[in-house]
C-alpha positions in Angstrom: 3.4 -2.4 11.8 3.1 1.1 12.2 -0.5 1.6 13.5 -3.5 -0.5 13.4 -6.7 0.7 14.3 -9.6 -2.3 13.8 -11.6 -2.4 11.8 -11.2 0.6 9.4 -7.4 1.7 9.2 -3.5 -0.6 9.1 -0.3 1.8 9.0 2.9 -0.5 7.7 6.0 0.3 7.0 7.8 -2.6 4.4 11.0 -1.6 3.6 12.5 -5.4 3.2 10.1 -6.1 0.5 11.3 -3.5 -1.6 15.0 -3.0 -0.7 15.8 -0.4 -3.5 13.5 1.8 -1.4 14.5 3.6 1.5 11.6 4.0 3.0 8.4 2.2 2.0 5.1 3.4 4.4 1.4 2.3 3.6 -2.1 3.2 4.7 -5.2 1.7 3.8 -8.2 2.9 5.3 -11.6 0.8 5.1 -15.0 3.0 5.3 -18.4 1.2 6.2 -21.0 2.9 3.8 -23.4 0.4 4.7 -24.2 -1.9 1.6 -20.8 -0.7 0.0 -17.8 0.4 1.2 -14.8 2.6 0.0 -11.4 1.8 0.5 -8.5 4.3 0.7 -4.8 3.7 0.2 -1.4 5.9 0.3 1.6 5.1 -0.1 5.1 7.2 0.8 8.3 5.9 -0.4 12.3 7.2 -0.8 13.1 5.1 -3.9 17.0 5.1 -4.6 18.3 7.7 -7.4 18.8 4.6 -9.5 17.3 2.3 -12.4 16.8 0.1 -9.6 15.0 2.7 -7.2 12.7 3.0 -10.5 11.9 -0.3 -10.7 11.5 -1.1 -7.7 8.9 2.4 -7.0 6.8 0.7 -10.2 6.7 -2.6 -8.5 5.4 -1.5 -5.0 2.8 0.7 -7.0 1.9 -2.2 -9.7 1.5 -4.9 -6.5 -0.4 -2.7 -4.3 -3.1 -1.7 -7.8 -3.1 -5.3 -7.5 -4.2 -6.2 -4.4 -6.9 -3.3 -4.2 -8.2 -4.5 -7.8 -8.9 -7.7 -6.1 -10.5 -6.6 -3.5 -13.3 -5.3 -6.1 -13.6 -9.1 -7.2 -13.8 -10.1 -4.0 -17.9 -10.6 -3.3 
C-alpha cells in the first residue's frame, strides 16, 4: 500500500501478482457526485522486454477492466 486516503483515493503497488512486471503501481480514485459517482483508475507498469512481460501487461489490464466493469453492476 502505497497511499490511502478514505474515502475517495487507494495508491498500491503489486508487483508479486504480476511477477513478469517490474513494477506494477495502481490508483483508483472514487468521486461523490451525489446520486452517481465516477471512478478513476491508472495504472503504471515496467513489463519485461519479453513474450512474458506481454502477457503479463494484458493480464494486469484485462483483470483490472474487470473489476471496474463490476463495479458498474454493482447496485
Amino acid at each position: 500500500m502505497l497511499a490511502v486516503e478514505p474515502p475517495w483515493r487507494l495508491c498500491v503497488e503489486d508487483s508479486e501478482a504480476h511477477p513478469d512486471l517490474e513494477f506494477v503501481e495502481g490508483t483508483f480514485v472514487i468521486r461523490d457526485d451525489g446520486p452517481t459517482c465516477l471512478v478513476s483508475w491508472g495504472l503504471v507498469f515496467d513489463p519485461e522486454p519479453t513474450e512474458a512481460g506481454l502477457v503479463a501487461a494484458e493480464q494486469a489490464l484485462a483483470s483490472t477492466a474487470e473489476l471496474l466493469e463490476g463495479l458498474g453492476r454493482e447496485r
